[in-house]
C-alpha positions in Angstrom: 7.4 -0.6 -22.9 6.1 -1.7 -19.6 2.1 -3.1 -19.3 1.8 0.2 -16.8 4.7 2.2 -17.9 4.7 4.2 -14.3 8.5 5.4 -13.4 9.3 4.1 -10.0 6.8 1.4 -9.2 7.4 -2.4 -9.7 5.1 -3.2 -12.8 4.6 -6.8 -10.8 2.6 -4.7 -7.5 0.3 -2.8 -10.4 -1.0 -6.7 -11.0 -1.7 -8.1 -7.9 -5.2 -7.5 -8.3 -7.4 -5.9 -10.3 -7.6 -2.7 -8.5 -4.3 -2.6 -8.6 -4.2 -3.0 -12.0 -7.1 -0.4 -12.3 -5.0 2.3 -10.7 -1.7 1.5 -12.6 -3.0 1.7 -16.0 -4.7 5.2 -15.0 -2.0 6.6 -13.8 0.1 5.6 -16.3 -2.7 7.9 -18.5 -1.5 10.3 -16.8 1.6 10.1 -16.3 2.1 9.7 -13.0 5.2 8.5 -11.4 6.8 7.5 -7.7 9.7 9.1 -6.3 12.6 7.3 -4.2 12.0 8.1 -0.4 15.1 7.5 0.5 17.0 9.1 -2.4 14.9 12.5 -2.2 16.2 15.0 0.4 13.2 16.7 2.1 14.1 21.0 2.3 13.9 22.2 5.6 10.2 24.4 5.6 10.8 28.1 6.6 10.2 28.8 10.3 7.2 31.1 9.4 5.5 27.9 8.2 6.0 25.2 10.8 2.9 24.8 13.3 3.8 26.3 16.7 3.4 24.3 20.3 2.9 21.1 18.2 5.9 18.6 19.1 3.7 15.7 18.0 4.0 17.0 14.9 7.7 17.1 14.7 9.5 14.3 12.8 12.9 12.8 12.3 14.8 12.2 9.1 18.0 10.7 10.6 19.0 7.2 8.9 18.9 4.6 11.6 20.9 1.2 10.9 19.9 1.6 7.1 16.4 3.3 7.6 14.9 6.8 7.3 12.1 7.2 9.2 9.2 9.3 8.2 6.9 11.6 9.8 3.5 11.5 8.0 2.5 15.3 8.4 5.5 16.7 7.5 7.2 14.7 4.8 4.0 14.0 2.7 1.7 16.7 0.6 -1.5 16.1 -0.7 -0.3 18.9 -3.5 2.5 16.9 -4.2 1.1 15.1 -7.4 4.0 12.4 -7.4 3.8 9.4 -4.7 6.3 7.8 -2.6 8.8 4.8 -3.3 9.5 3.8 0.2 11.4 0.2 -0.3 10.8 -0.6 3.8 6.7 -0.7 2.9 4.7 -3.6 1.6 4.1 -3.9 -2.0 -0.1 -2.5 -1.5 1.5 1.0 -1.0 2.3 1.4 -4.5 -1.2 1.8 -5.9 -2.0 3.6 -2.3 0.6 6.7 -3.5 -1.0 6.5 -7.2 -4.1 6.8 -5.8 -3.4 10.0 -4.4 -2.3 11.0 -7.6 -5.5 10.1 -9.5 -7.7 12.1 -6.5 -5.9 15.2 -6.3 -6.5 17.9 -3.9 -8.9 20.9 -2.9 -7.7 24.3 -2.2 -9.2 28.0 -2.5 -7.6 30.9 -1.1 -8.3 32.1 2.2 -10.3 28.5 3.0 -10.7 28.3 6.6 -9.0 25.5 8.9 -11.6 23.4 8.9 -11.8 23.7 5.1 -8.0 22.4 5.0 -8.7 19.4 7.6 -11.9 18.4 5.8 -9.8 18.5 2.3 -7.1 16.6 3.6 -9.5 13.9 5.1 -10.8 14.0 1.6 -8.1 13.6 -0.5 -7.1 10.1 1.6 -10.4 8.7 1.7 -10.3 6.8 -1.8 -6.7 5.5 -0.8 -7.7 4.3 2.5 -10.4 2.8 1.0 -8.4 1.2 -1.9 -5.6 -0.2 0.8 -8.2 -2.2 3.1 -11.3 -2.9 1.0 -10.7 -2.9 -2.9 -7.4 -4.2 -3.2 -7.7 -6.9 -0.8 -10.4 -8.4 -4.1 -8.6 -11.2 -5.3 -5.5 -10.6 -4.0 -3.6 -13.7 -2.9 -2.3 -14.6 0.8 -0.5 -17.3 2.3 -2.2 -19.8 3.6 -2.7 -18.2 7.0 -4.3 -15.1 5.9 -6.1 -16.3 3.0 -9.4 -15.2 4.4 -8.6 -12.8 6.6 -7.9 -9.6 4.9 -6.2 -6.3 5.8 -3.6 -7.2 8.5 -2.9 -4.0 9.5 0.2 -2.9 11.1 1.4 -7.0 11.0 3.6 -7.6 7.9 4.0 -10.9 6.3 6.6 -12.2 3.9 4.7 -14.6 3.0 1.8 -13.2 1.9 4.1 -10.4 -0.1 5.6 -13.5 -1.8 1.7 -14.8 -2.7 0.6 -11.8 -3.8 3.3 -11.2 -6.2 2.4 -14.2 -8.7 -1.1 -12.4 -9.8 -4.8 -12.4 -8.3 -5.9 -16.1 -7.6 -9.5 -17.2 -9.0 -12.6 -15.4 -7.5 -14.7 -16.6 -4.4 -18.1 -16.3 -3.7 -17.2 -13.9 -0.9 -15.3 -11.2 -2.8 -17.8 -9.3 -3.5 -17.5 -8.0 -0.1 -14.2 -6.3 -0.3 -16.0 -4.0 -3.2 -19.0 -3.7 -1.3 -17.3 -2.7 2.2 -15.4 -0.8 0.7 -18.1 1.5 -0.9 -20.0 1.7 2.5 -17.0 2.8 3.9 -16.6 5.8 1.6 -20.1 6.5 2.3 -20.8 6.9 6.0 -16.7 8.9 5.8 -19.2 11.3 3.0 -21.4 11.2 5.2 -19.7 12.2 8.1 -18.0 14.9 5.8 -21.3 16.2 5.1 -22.4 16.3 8.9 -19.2 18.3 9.5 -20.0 20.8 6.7 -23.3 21.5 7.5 -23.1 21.9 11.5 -19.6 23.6 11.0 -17.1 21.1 13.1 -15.7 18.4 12.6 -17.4 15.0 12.5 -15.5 11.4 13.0 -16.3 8.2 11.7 -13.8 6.4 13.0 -13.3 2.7 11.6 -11.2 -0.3 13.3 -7.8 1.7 14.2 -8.6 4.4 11.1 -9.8 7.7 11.7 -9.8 9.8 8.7 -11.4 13.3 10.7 -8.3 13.3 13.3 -5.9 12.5 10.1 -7.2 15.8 8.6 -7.1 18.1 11.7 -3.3 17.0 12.1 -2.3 17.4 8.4 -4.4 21.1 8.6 -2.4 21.4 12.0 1.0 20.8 10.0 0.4 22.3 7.0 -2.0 25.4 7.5 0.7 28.0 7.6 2.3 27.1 4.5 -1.5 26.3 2.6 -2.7 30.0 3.9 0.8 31.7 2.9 0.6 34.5 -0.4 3.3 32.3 -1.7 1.1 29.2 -2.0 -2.1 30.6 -3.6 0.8 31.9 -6.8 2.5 28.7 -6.7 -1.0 27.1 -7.7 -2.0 30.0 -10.2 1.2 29.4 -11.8 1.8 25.5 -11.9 -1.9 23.8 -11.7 -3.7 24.4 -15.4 -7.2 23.2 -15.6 -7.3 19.5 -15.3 -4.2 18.7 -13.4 -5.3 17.8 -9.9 -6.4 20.7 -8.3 -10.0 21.2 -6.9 -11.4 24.5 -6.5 -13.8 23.3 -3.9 -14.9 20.2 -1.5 -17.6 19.2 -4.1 -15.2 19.0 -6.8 -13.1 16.4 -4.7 -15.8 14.5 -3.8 -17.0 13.8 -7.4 -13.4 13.0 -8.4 -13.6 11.0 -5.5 -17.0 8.6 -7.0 -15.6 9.4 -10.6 -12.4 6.5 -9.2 -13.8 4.7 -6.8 -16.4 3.7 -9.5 -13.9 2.8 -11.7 -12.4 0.4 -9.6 -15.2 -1.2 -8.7 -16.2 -1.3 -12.5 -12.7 -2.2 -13.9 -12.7 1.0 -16.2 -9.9 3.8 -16.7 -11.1 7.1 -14.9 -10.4 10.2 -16.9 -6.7 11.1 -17.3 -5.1 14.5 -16.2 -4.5 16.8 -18.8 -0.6 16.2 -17.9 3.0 15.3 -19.0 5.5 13.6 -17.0 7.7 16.8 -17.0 4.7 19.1 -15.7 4.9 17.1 -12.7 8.5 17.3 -12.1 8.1 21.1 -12.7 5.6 21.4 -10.1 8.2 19.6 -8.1 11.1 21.8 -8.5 9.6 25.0 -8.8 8.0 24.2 -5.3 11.4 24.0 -4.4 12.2 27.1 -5.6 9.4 28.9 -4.1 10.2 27.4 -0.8 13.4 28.5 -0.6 12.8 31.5 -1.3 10.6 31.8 1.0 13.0 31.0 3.4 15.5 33.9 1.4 15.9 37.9 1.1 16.6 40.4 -1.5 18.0 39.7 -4.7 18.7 35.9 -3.9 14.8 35.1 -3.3 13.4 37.1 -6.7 16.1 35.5 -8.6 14.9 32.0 -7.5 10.9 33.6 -8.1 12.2 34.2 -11.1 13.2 31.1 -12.1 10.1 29.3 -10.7 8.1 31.4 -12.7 9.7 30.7 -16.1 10.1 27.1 -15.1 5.9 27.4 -14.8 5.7 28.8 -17.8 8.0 26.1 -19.6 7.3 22.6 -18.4 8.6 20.0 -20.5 11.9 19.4 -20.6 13.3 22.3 -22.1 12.5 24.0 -19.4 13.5 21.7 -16.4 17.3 21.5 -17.8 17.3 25.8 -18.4 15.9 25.2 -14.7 19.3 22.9 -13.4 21.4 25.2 -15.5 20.4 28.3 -13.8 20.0 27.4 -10.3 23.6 26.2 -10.8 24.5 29.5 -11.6 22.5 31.0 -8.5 24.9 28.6 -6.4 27.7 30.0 -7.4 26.4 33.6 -6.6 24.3 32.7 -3.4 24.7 31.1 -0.9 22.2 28.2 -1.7 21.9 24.4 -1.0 24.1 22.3 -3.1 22.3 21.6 -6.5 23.1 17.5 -5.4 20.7 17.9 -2.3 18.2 20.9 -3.8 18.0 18.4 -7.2 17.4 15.4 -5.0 14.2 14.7 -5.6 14.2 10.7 -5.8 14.0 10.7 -9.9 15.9 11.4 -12.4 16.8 14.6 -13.8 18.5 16.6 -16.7 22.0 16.5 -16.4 22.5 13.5 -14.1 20.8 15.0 -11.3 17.9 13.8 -9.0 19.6 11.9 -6.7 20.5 13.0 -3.2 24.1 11.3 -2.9 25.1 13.1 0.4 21.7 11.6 1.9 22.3 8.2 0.5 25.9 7.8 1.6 24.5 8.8 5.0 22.1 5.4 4.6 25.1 3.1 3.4 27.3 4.2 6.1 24.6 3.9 8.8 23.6 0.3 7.7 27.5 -1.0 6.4 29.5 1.2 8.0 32.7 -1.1 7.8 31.8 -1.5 4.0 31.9 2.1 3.5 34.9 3.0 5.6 36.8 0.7 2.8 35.4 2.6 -0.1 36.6 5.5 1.1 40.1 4.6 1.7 40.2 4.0 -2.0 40.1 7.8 -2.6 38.0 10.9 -2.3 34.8 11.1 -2.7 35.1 7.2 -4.2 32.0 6.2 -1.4 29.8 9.2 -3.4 30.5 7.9 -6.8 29.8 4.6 -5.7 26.1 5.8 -4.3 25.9 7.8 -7.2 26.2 4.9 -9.6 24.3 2.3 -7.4 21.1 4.5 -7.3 21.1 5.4 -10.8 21.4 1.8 -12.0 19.0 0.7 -9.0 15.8 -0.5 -9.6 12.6 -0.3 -7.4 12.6 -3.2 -4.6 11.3 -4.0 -1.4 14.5 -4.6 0.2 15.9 -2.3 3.0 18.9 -0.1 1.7 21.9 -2.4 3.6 20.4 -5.3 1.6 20.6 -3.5 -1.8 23.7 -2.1 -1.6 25.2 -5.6 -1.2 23.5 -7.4 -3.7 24.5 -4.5 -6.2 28.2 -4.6 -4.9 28.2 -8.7 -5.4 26.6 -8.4 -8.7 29.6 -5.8 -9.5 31.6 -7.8 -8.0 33.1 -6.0 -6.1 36.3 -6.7 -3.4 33.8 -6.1 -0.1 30.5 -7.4 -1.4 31.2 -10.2 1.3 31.5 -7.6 4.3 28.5 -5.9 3.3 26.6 -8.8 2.7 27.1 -9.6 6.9 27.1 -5.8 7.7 23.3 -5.4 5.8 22.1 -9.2 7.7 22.9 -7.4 11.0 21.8 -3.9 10.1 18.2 -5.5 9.0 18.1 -7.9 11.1 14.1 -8.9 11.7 12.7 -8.5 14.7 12.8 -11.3 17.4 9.6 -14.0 16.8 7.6 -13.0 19.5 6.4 -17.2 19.8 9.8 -18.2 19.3 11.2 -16.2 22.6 8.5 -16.8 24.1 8.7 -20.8 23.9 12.2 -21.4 24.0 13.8 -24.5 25.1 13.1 -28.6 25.0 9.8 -29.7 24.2 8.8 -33.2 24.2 7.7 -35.6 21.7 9.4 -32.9 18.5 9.7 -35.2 15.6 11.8 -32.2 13.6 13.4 -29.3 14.3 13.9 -26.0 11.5 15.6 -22.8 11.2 13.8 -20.1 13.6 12.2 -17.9 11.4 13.5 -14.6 12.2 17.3 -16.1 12.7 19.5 -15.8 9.9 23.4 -17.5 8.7 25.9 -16.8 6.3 29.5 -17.9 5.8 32.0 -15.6 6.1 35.7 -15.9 5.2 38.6 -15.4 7.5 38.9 -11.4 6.0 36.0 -10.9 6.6 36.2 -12.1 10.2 38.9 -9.9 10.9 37.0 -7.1 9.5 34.1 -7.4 11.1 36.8 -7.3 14.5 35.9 -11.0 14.9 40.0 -12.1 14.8 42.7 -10.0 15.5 45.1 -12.8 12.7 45.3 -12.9 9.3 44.1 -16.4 8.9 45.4 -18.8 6.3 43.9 -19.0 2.9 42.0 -21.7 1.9 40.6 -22.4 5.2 36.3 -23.1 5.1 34.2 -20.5 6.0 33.0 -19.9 9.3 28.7 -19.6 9.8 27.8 -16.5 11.4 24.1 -16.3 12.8 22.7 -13.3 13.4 19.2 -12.7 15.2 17.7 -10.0 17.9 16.6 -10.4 21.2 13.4 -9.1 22.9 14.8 -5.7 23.5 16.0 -5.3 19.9 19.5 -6.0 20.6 21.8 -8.0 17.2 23.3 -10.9 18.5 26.1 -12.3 16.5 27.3 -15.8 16.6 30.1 -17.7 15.7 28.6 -21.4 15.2 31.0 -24.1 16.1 31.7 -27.0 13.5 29.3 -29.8 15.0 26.6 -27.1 15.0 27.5 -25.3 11.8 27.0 -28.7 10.4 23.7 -29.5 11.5 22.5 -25.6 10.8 23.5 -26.0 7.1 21.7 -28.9 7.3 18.9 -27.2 8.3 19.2 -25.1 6.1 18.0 -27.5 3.2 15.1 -28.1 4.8 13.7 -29.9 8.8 15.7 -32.6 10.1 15.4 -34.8 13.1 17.7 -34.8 16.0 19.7 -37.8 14.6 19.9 -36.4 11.1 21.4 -33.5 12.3 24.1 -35.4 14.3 23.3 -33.9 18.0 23.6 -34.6 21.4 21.0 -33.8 24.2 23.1 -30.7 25.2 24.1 -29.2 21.9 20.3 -29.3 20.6 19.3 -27.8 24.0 22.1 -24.9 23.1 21.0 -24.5 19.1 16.8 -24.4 21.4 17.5 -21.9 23.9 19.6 -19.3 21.9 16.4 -19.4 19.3 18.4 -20.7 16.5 15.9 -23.4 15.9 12.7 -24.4 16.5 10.6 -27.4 16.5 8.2 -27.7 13.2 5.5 -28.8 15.2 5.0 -28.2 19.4 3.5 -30.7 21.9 0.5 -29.6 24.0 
């Protein structure tokens, strides 16, 4: 048993601080649990429920080079007790998605728009105010952004890497992350109180946040679906007393000062009155009701049917009966494959839970070589391969490319190699903005280093040839050739074949900086290594 015991979140980003730490042993109480982004397949909403005239609300879900981008209002649910695994985030949304857990959400039937955008603002403030303020108490940075705090949209692998070995000692200042943070909750009740009482909505916008215009576009997304007669039976039916659901605004705003105090005090809020598998039922049989919705006739009371005995059976009797007869409605309907309707990012009864068609789609976008390879070997090899690298996969911060190849080379397997190259280039980081920007011979460099957003590998003479780098067969036994691999400003991957003298001095560098003589160069060949970014001086003249 885990310290946190939370399915789906690293137990290591539950102790970077003792928020964190806060949130992950209450939502362990209550069983709460994180789904897999990219292994849960999103059902297309009925027409009837999608917001009309409002493109900027429209999202895409198409893998991109080994990512699946996400559109805020549509993918995410503040009725959706579980959180989100998404491995392309930094570590601080872990406790973030919990969060939302621990708060719940408000609903009453026929609330009016403004009651839905006031909710939703609601139901993110304790969050928010848990991603800037409280979590950033005692949470350890690199040496760059030790004292600086929140860094916004900016990501840092360094301080990812800092704040993974545990809180560092307290400072006289930290009491302000606690203490900002509480203001900040209380001019956002404030302003929820203003908009209450005068009837529109009132913003309290802070830095680049702005909670009020959050919750008018979530309302604007979701108010079709929240005002539908198939909503207000989906919550009779699945949300008993005590299980996140808040008959009114007040009632979220004391659950609301009922967490937030106990972060700030250290102490375990109450618990939902909740199992693991009540969750999952609320899951699926909003899957069921949804595509229903979206069905006619005898194919959408069957599926009724089976939401409602799934509500009144949650535990995991009742979610296998659930796989077993929506099996059988696939044979008589015609009805999403039970791989993509049971892919829901978690595991399931009966091997399900797993979206295999949707993760083959991400290994083939970000290792598309890789994956043409597997499927030579036989049909549908490339889906049992997805099938048994996400059910053996465990939670990481690492884009999908880069998984899939460390799980192939720890298997062993013939073109680990290849997709080892095919994932550097897929997820390649972004160019250095000072590195572009400064390119070339400075004066008076004592050392030069790897540029930080360039990265090598060797690669062997198949996997030159497979990546269309030869046309030959070359002889085996030959050394491997370095590749580097970086972007340039406009995004662009830019593979290179190094030759010898510079392959030399790059693995060099690679053990750390080096002077021009140690590394063995000329004037011209360091000028080359300088102005195609590869390397960069430790330290700049001014």
């Amino acid at each position: 048993m885990t310290e946190f015991a939370v399915p789906g979140a690293p137990d290591f980003e539950l102790a970077r601080g003792p928020a964190a730490t806060v949130v992950g042993r209450a939502a362990a109480a209550s069983h709460l649990f994180l789904a897999h982004y990219e292994y849960r397949r999103v059902l297309p909403a009925p027409q009837h429920w999608l917001p009309e005239n409002r493109p900027d609300l429209e999202g895409d879900r198409e893998w991109q080079a080994g990512i699946l981008p996400e559109n805020k209002y549509s993918s995410f649910r503040n009725d959706l007790m579980l959180g989100s695994f998404h491995p392309n985030h930094r570590a601080k949304w872990t406790a973030h998605e919990l969060c939302h857990g621990l708060v719940g959400f408000a609903w009453k039937p026929d609330a009016s728009p403004l009651f839905h955008a006031t909710a939703a603002r609601l139901s993110e403030l304790l969050p928010v105010a848990l991603f800037y303020f409280f979590d950033e108490y005692r949470l350890n940075r690199c040496g760059d952004h030790q004292h600086g705090g929140p860094l916004f949209g900016k990501f840092c692998a360094a301080c990812e890497t800092a704040a993974a070995q545990g809180p560092r000692a307290v400072r006289a200042t930290d009491a302000r992350w606690f203490e900002d943070g509480q203001q900040f909750i209380q001019h956002e009740l404030e302003a929820v109180t203003a908009t209450i009482e005068q009837g529109r909505p009132i913003a309290r916008p802070w830095a680049g946040l702005d909670l009020c215009s959050d919750g008018l576009a979530y309302a604007a997304a979701q108010r079709r679906r929240l005002d539908s007669p198939m909503f207000a039976r989906y919550i009779e039916a699945f949300f008993p007393a005590d299980c996140g659901h808040h008959h009114s605004l007040q009632g979220l705003i004391d659950r609301i000062a009922e967490v937030s105090a106990a972060l700030v005090g250290g102490e375990t809020p109450k618990p939902w009155r909740a199992t693991g598998s009540l969750w999952q039922s609320q899951d699926i049989g909003w899957r069921l009701l949804e595509l229903a919705e979206d069905c006619e006739g005898d194919t959408a009371e069957q599926l009724q049917q089976a939401a409602w005995h799934l509500a009144a059976h949650p535990d995991e009797a009742g979610l296998t009966a659930t796989v077993d007869r929506y099996i059988e409605l696939h044979d008589e309907f015609y009805l999403p494959d039970p791989d993509q309707f049971f892919g829901v990012g978690y595991a399931l009864p009966k091997g399900f839970g797993f979206d295999l068609d949707q993760i083959s789609e991400g290994l083939q976008s970000a290792c598309p070589n890789t994956c043409a390879l597997i499927e030579e070997q036989g049909p549908h090899h490339l889906r049992e391969t997805a099938r048994a690298f996400a059910q053996q996969e465990q939670p990481q911060r690492q884009p999908l490319g880069r998984r899939f190849a460390t799980w192939l080379a720890a298997q062993n397997h013939e073109h680990a190699d290849l997709a080892a190259v095919e994932a550097l280039c897929s997820h390649a980081p972004a160019a250095d903005a000072a590195v572009i920007s400064l390119a070339g011979l400075d004066t008076g460099v004592d050392a030069y280093q790897i540029a930080p957003d360039a990265r090598l590998i060797d690669v062997s003479g198949t996997v030159k040839k497979q990546l269309g780098l030869t046309e030959f067969d070359l002889p085996a036994g030959l050394p491997p050739t370095l590749l580097a691999v970086r972007r340039d400003a406009g995004g662009q991957v830019l593979l290179s074949e190094c030759d010898p003298p510079l392959a030399k001095a790059l693995r060099k560098l690679q053990q750390g900086p080096c002077s021009q003589a140690q590394l063995g160069l000329d004037d011209e060949q360091l000028l080359s290594l300088l102005e195609v970014c590869l390397i960069v001086p430790t330290r700049r003249s001014l």
